[in-house]
Kinemage of the C-alpha trace (Angstrom):
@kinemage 1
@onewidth
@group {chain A} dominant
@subgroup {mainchain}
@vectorlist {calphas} color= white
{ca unk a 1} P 0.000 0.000 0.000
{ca unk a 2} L 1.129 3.756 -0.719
{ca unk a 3} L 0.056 6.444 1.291
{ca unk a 4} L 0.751 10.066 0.041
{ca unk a 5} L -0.581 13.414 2.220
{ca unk a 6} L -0.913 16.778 -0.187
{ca unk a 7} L -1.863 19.111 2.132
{ca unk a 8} L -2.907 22.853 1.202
{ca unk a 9} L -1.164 25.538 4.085
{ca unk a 10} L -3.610 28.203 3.022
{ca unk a 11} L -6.900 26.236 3.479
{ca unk a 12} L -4.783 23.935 6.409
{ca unk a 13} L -6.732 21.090 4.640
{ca unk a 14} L -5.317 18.042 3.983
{ca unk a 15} L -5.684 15.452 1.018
{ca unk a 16} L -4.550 12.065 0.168
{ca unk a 17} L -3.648 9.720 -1.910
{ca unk a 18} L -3.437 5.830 -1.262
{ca unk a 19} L -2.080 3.533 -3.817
{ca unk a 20} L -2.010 0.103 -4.428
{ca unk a 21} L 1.691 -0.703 -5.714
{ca unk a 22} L 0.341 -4.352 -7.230
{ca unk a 23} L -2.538 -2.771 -9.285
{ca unk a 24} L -1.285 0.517 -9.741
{ca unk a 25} L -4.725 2.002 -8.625
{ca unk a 26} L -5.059 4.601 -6.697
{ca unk a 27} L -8.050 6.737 -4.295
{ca unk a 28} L -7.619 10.126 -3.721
{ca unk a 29} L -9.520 11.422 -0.602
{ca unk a 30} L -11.100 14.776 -0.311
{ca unk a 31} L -9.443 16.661 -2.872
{ca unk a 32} L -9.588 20.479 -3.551
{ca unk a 33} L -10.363 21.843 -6.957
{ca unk a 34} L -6.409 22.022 -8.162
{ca unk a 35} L -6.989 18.427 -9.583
{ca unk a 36} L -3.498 18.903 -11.427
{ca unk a 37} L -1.722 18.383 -8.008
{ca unk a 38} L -3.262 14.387 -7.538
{ca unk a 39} L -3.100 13.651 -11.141
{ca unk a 40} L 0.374 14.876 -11.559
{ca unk a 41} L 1.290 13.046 -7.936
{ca unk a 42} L -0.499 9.952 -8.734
{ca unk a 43} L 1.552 9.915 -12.803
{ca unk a 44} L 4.534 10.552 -10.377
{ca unk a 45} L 4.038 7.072 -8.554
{ca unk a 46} L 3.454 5.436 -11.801
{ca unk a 47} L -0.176 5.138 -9.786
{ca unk a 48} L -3.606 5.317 -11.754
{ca unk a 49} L -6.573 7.338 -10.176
{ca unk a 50} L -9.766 5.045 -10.434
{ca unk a 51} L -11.495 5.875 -6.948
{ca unk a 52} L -12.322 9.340 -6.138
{ca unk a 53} L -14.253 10.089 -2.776
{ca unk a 54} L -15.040 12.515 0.140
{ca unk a 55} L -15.794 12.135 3.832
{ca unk a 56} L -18.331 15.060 3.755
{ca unk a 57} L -20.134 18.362 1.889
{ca unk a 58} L -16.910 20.591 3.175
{ca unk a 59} L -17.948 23.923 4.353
{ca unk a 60} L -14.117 25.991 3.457
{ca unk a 61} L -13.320 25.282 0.148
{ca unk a 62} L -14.762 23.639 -2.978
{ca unk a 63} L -14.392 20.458 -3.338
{ca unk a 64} L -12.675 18.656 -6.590
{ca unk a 65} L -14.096 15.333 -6.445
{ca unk a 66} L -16.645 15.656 -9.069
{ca unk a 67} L -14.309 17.075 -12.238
{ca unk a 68} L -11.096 15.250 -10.346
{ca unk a 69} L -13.349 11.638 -11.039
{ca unk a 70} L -14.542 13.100 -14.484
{ca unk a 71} L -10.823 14.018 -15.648
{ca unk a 72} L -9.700 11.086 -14.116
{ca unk a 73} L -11.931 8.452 -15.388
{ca unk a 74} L -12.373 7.218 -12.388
{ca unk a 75} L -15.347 5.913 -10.075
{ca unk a 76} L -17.066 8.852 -7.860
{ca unk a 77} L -18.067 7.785 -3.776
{ca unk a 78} L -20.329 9.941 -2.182
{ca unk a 79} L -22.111 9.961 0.791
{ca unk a 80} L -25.800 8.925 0.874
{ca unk a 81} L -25.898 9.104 4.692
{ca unk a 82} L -27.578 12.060 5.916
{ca unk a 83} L -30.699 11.916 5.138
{ca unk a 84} L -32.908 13.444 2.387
{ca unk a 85} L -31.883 16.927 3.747
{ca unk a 86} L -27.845 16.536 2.984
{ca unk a 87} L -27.667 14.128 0.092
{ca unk a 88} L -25.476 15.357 -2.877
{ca unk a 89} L -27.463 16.976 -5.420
{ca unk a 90} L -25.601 15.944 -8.621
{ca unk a 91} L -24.578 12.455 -6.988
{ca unk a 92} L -27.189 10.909 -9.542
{ca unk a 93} L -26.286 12.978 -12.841
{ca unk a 94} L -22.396 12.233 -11.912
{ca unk a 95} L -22.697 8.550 -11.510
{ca unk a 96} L -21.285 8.440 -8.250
{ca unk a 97} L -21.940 5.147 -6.305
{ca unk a 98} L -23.736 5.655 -3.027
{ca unk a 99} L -21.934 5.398 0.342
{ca unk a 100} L -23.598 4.308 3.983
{ca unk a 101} L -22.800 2.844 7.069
{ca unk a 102} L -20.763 -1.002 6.502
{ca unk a 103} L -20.784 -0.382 2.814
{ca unk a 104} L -16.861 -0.167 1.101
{ca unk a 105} L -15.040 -0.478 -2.197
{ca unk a 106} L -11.617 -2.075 -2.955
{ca unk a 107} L -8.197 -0.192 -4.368
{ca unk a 108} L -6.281 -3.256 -5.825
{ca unk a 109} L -5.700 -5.122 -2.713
{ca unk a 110} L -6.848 -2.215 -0.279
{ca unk a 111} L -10.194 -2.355 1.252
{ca unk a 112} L -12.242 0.496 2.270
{ca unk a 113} L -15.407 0.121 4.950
{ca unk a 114} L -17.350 3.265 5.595
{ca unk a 115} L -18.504 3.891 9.575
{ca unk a 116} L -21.346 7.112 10.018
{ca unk a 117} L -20.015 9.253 12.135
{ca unk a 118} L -22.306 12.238 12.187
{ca unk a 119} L -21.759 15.515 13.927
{ca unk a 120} L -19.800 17.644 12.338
{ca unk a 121} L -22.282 17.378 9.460
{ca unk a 122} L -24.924 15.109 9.333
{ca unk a 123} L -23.567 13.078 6.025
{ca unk a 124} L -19.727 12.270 7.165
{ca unk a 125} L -18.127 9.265 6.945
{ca unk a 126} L -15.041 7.788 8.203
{ca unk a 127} L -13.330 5.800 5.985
{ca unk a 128} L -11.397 2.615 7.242
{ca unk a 129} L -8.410 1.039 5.604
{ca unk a 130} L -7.305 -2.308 5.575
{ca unk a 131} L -3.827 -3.212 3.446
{ca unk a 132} L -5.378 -6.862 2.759
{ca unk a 133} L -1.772 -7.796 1.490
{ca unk a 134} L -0.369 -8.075 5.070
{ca unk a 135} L -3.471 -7.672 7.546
{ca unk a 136} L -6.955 -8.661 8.022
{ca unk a 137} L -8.026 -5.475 9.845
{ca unk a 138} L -7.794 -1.606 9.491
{ca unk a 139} L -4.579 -0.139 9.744
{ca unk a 140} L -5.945 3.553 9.886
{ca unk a 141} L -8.629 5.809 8.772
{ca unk a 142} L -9.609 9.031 7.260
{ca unk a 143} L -11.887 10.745 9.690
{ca unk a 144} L -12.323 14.409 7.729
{ca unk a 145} L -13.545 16.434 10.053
{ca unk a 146} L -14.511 13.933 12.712
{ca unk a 147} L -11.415 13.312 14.699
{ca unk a 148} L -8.035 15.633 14.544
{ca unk a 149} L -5.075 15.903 16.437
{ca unk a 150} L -6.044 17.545 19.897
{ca unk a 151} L -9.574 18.348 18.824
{ca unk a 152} L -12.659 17.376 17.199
{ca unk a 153} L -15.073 18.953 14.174
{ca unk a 154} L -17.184 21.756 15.467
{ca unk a 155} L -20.751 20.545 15.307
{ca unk a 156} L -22.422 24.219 15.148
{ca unk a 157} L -21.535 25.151 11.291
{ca unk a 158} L -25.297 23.929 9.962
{ca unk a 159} L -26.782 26.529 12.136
{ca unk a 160} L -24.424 29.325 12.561
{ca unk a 161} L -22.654 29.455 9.040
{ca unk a 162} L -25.617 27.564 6.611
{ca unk a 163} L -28.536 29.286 9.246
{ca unk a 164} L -30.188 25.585 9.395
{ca unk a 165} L -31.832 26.599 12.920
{ca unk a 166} L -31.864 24.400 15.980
{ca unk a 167} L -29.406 22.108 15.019
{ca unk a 168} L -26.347 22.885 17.255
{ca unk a 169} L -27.109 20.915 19.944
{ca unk a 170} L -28.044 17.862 18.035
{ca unk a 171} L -25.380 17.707 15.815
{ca unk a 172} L -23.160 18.144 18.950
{ca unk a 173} L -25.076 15.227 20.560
{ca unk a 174} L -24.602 13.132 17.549
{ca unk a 175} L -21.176 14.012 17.828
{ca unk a 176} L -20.560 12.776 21.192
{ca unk a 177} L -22.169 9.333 20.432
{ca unk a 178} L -19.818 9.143 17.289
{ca unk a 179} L -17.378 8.981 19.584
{ca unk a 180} L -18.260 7.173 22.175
{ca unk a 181} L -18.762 4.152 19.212
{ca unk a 182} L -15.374 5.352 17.645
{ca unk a 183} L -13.885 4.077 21.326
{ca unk a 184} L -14.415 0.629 20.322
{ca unk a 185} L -11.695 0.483 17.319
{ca unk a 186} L -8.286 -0.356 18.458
{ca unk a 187} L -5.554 2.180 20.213
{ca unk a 188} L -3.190 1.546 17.139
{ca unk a 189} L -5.683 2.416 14.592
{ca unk a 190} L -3.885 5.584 12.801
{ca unk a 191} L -5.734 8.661 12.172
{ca unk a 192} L -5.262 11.029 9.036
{ca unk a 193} L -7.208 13.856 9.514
{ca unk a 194} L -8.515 16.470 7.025
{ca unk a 195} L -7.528 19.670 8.796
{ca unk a 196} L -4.591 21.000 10.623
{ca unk a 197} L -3.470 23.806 12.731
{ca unk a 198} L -5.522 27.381 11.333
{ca unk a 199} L -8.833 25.437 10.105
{ca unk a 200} L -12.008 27.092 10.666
{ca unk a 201} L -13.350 23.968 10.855
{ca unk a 202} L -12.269 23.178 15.131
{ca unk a 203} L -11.266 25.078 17.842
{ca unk a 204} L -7.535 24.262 18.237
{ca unk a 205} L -6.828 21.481 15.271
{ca unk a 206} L -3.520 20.453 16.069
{ca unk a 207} L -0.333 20.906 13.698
{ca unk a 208} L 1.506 17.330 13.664
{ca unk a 209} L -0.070 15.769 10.039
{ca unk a 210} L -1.117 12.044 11.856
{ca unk a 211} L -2.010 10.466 15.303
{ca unk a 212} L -3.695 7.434 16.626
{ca unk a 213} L -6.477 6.807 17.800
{ca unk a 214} L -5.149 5.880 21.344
{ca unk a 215} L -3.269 8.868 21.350
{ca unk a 216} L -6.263 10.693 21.048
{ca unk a 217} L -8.480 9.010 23.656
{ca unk a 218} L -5.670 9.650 26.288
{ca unk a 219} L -5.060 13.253 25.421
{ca unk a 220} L -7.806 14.768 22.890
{ca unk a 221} L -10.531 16.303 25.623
{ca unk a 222} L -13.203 15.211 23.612
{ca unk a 223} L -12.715 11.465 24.822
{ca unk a 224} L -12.111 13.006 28.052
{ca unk a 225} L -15.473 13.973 28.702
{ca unk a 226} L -18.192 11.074 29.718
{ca unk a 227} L -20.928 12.789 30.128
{ca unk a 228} L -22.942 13.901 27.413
{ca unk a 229} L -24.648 17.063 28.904
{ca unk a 230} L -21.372 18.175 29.647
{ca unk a 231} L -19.648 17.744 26.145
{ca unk a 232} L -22.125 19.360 24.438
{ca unk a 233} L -21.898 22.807 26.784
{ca unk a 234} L -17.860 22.001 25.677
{ca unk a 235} L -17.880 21.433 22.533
{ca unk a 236} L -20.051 24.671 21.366
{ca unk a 237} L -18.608 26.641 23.993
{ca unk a 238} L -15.680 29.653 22.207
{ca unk a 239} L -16.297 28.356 18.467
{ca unk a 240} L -14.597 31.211 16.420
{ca unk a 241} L -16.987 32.837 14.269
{ca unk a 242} L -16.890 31.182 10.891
{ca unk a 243} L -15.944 32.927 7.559
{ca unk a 244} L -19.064 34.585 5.877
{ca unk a 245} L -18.370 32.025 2.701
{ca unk a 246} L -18.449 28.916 4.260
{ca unk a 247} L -22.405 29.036 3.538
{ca unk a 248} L -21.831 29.594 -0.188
{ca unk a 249} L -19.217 25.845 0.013
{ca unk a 250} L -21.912 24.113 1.161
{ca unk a 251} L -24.671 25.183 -1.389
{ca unk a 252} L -21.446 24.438 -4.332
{ca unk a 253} L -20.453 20.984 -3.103
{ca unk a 254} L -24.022 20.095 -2.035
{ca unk a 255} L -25.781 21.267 -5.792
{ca unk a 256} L -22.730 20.462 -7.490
{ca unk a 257} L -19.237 22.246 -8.303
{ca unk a 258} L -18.633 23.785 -11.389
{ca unk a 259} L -16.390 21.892 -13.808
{ca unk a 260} L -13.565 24.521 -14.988
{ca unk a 261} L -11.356 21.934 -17.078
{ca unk a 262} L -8.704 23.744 -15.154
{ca unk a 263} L -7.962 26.978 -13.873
{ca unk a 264} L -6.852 29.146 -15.930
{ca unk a 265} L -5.104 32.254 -16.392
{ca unk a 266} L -7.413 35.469 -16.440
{ca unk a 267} L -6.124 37.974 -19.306
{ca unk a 268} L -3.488 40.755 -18.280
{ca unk a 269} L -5.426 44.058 -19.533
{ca unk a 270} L -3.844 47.495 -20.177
{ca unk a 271} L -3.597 50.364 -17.219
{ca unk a 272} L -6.284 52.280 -19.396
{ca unk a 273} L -8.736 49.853 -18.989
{ca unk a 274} L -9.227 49.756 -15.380
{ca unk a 275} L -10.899 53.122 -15.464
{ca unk a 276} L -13.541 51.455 -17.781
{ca unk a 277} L -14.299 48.589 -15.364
{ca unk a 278} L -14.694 50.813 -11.992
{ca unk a 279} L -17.416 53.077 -13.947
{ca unk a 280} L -19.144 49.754 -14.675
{ca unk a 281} L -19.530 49.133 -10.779
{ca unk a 282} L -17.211 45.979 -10.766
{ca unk a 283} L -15.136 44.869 -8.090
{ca unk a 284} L -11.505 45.943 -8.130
{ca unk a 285} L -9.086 43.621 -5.529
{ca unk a 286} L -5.462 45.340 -5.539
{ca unk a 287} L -3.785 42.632 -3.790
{ca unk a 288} L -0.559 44.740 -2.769
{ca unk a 289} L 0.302 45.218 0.813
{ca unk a 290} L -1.610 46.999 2.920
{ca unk a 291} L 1.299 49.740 4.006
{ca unk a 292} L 1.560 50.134 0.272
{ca unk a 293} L -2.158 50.217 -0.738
{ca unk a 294} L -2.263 53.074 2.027
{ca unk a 295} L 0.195 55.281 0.325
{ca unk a 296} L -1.588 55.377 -3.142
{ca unk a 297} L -4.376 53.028 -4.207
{ca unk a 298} L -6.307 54.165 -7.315
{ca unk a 299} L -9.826 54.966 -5.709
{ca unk a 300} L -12.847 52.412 -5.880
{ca unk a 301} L -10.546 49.528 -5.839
{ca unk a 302} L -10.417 47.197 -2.355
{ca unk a 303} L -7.423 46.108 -0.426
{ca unk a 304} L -7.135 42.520 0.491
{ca unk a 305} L -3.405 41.570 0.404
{ca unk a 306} L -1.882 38.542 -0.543
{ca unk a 307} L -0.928 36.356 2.620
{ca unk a 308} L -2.837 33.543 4.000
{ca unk a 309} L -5.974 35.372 5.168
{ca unk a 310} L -5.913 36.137 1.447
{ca unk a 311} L -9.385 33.429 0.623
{ca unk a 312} L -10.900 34.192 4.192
{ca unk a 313} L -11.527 37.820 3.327
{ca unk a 314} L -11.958 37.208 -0.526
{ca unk a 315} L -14.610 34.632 0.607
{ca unk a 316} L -16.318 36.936 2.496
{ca unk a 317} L -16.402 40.552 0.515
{ca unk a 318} L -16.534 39.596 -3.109
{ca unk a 319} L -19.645 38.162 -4.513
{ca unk a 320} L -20.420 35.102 -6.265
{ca unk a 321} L -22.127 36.212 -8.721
{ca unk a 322} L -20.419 38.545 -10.947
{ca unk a 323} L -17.181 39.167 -12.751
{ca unk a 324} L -14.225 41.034 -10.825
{ca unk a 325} L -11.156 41.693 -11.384
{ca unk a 326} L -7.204 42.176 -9.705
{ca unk a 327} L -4.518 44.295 -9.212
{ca unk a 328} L -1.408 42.350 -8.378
{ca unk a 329} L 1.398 43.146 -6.318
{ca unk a 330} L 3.872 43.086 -9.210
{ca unk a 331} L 5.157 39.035 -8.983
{ca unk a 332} L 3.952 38.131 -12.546
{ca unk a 333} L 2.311 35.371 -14.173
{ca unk a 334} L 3.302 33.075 -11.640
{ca unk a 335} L 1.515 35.409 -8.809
{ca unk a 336} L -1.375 35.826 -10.887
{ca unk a 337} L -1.682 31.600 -11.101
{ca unk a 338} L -1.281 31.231 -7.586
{ca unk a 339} L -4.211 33.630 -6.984
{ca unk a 340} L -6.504 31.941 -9.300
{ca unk a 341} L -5.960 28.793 -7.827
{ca unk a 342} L -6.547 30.434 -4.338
{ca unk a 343} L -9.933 31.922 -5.516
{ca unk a 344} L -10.851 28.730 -7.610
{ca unk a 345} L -10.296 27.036 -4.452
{ca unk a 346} L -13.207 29.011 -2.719
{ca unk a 347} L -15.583 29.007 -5.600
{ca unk a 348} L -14.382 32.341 -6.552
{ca unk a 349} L -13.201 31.734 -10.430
{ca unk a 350} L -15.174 34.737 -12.188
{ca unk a 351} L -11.358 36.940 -12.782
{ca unk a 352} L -12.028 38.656 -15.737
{ca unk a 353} L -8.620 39.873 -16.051
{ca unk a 354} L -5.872 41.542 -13.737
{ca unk a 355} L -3.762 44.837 -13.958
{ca unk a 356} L -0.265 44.810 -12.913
{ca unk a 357} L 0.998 47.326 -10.429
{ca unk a 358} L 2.134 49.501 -13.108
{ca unk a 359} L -1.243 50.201 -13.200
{ca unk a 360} L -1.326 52.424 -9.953
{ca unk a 361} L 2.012 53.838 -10.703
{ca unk a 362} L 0.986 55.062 -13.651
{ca unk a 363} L -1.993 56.742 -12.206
{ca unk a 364} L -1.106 60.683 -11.441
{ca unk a 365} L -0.317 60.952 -7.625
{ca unk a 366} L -2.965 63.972 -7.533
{ca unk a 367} L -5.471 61.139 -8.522
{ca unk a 368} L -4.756 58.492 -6.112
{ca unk a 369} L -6.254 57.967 -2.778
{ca unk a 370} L -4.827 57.674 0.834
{ca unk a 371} L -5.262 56.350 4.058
{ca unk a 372} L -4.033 58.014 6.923
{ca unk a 373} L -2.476 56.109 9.792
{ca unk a 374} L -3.128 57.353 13.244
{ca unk a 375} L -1.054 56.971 16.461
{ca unk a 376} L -3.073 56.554 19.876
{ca unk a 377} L -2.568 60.112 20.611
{ca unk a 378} L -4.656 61.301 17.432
{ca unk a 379} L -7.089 58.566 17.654
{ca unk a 380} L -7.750 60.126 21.572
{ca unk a 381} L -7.710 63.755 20.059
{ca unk a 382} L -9.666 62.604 17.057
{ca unk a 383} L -12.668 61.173 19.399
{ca unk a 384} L -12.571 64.212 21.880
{ca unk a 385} L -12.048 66.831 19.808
{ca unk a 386} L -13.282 65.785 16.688
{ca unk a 387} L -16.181 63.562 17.453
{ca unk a 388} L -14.804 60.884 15.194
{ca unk a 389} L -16.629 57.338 15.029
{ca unk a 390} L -14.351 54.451 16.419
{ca unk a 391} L -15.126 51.841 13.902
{ca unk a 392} L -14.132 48.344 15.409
{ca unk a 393} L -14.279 45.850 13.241
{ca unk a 394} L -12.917 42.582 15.235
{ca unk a 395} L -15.857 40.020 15.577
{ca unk a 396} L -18.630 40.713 17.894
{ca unk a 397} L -17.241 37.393 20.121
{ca unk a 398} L -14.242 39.558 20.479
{ca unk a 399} L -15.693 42.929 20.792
{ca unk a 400} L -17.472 41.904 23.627
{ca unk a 401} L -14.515 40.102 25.928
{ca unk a 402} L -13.209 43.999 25.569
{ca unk a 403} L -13.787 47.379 23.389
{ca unk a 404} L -12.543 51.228 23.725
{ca unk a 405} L -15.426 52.852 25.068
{ca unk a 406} L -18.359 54.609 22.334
{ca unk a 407} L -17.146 52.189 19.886
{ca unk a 408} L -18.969 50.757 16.900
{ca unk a 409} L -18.743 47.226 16.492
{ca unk a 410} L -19.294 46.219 12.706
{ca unk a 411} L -17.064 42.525 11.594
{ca unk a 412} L -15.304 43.254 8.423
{ca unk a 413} L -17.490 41.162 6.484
{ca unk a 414} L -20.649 42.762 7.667
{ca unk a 415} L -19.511 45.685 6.328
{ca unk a 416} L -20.908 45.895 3.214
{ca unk a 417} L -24.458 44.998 4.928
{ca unk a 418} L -24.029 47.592 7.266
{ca unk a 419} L -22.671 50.775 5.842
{ca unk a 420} L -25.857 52.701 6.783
{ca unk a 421} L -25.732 52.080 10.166
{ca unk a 422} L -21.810 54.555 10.248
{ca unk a 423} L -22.631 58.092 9.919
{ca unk a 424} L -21.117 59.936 6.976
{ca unk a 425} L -20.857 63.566 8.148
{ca unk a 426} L -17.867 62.685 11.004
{ca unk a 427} L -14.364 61.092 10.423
{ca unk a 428} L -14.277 57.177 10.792
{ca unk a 429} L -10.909 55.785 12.867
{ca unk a 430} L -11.351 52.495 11.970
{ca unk a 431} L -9.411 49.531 14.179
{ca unk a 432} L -9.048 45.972 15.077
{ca unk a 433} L -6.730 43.941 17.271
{ca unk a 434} L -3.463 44.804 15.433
{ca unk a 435} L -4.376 46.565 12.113
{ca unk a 436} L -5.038 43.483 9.544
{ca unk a 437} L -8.557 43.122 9.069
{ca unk a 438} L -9.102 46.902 9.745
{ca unk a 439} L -6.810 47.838 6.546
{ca unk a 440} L -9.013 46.080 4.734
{ca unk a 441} L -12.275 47.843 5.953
{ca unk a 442} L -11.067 51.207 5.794
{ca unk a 443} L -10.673 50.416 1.872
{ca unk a 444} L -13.710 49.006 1.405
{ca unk a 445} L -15.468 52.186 3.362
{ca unk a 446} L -13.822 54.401 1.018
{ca unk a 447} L -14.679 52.442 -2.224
{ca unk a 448} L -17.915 52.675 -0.888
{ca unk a 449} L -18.164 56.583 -1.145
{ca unk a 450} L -17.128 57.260 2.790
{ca unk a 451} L -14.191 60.118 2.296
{ca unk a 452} L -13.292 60.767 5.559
{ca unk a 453} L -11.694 57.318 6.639
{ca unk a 454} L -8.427 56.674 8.834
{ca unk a 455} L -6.868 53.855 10.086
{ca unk a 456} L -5.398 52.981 13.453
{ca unk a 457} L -3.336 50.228 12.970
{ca unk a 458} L -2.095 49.628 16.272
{ca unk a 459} L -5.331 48.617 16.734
{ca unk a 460} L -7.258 47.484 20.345
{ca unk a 461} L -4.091 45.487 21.494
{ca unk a 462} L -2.138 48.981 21.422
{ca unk a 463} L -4.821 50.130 23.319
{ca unk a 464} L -5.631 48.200 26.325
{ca unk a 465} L -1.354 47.663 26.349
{ca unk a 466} L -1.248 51.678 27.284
{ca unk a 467} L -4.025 51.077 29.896
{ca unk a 468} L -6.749 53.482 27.924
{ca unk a 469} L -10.532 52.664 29.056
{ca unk a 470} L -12.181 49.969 27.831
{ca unk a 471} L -15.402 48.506 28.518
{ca unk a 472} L -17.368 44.729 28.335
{ca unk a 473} L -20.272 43.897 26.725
{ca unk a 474} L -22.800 44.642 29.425
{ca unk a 475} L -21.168 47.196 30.976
């Protein structure tokens, strides 16, 4: 048997690949939508893809298993386990073969059984492996989102990302009783999960790629706790808010991705056209730096920079539905692939072209906007003197553990929902915790006709560090 991990650091999602070396077949297990990275890793291991399966309808990216089995040739698996609710909507049309509790397939010598384990969703599966050429039981499984290193799925993403009311607490209770059954499968069992450190998808997914499933029971808390009652009070208790897309991956992988027959490169257009496109009310992403975009940005156009919160706020601001187009941060063709991919990844793959950062330097400096940065002093004299709204735009969780008094709370991807609720006639100080996500609001504000915006980037930390008021939600 041949076991291969390709895991994604920007999604912290991991995929895999298991071979068998007799047959040459090969299963590739929850794949993304950059199919080129299993079908070049399977040519690689002179391995053929002919099984293509997922453990679940993933809520943080879009899923490749339908045009992965299509370009592939190979057999689709799909879950048919949740109920009429959370069956795959194009499971039929694609051909895929049905998967449910004790049924299984075969890779060569390499036999899969599926186990139900629902909770994090109400379709996932476990998948358990058994290398038939040396043993006669499992060797390991992939658990998805079920069980991770130091952690288990959060159970409350149906009703607080996909608004599917009152289902929190029993997903969390199905959860529990998932693993209370999982307890019975032996301490040496090995356990590949589908997340890592930085997933939305848990509380505090560990970083180290594998474990086992005794490991788990003696340190994950989620075997820790007996009683039922008191996991699920544990278990929803400090989930982090999840990304404002995550709703939009379920309705793709549940109806059905879109097949791209690869991602492509959008067209490079000329300096003169972006002019064109901002009159036509489409979205503008200059992906430079933040420090930079604050300096001279060309105005209309938003600021989310390329790092790895690049998809998370992409995901949430730019809509589904309609062409947009980029401003790169001058790294070329090879930076303007790697974004693609990144938005493919999150259903995103409507670029209609991309300018380079010529684009803004060629732009007269008397036409360019900017974004002044404020220390603490002028954000105090700004407030007192000034009457200047303190825009804080951490979540609301956070907001309400601690906030600079008078403050209006308003997430970054609210924002756009929101904008009537910040008044116009005063000057907007806009903050965070540390200046990231409040970069990217005060360039949204502005592209969306508010002229008076400034940025504190030192943000609430810098604040409650000099020992300036703050106040608690119910204070």
């Amino acid at each position: 048997m041949f076991l291969k991990r390709l895991y994604d650091p920007k999604l912290a999602q991991a995929s895999y690949l298991l071979g068998c070396t007799r047959s040459g077949e090969a299963l590739v297990v929850d794949p993304n939508r950059n199919i080129d990275l299993y079908l070049q890793a399977a040519e690689s291991e002179g391995l053929r893809i002919g099984h293509v399966t997922e453990t679940h309808i993933h809520a943080d990216f879009v899923s490749g298993s339908r045009e992965l089995a299509q370009q592939a040739g190979a057999r689709l698996y799909l879950s048919d386990a949740g109920g009429s609710d959370w069956r795959y909507g194009y499971a039929a049309g694609a051909g895929a073969t049905p998967l449910r509790e004790g049924s299984g397939f075969s890779v060569g010598t390499v036999e899969i059984r599926i186990v139900h384990v629902p909770g994090h969703t109400p379709e996932h599966l476990t998948l358990l492996v058994t290398d038939t050429a040396s043993a006669a039981e499992p060797m390991g499984a992939f658990t998805g989102d079920f069980i991770s290193v130091g952690d288990v799925g959060r159970p409350d993403l149906l009703e607080r990302a996909v608004k599917v009311r009152g289902t929190m607490e029993r997903s969390a209770r199905q959860l529990f009783q998932s693993l209370q059954r999982f307890r019975a499968f032996p301490d040496y069992l090995q356990i590949w999960p589908g997340h890592g450190a930085g997933s939305a998808c848990g509380k505090s997914l560990g970083a180290v790629p594998q474990t086992t499933l005794g490991y788990e029971k003696r340190f994950n808390w989620a075997f820790s706790v007996t009683d039922e009652d008191e996991f699920v009070r544990a278990v929803l208790a400090g989930q982090p808010d999840p990304p404002r897309y995550f709703a939009e991956m379920k309705r793709i992988n549940q109806s059905g991705p879109r097949l791209l027959d690869g991602i492509r490169r959008p067209p490079r257009l000329p300096p003169a056209r972006l002019a064109a496109v901002l009159a036509q009310g489409a979205p503008v992403v200059d992906t430079r730096p933040a420090p930079e975009f604050a300096l001279g940005a060309v105005p209309g156009t938003i600021n989310i920079p390329k790092n790895r919160a690049f998809t998370t706020w992409a995901g949430s601001l730019l809509p589904y539905d309609q062409d947009f187009y980029l401003v790169t941060d001058g790294g070329g063709a090879e930076t303007v692939d790697e974004l693609a991919r990144d938005l493919a990844g999150i259903g995103l793959d409507r670029i209609a072209g991309y300018f380079e950062a010529e684009t803004v330097e060629a732009t007269s400096r008397a036409h360019l906007q900017t974004i002044p940065a404020l220390t603490l002093s002028q954000v105090r004299a700004g407030i007192k003197v000034g009457g200047a709204t303190l825009l804080d735009v951490r979540s609301e969780a956070e907001w309400k553990t601690g906030h600079a008094p008078r403050s209006l709370n308003i997430p970054v991807g609210d924002l756009d929902g929101r904008l009537n609720d910040i008044p116009r006639e005063r000057s907007i100080i806009v903050h965070c915790q540390s200046g990231a996500r409040a970069a990217i609001a005060a360039s949204l504000l502005m592209a969306r006709g508010f002229s008076d915006v400034q940025l504190f980037p030192g943000g609430f930390a810098e604040w409650r560090a000099a020992g300036e008021p703050q106040e608690k939600a119910g204070n």
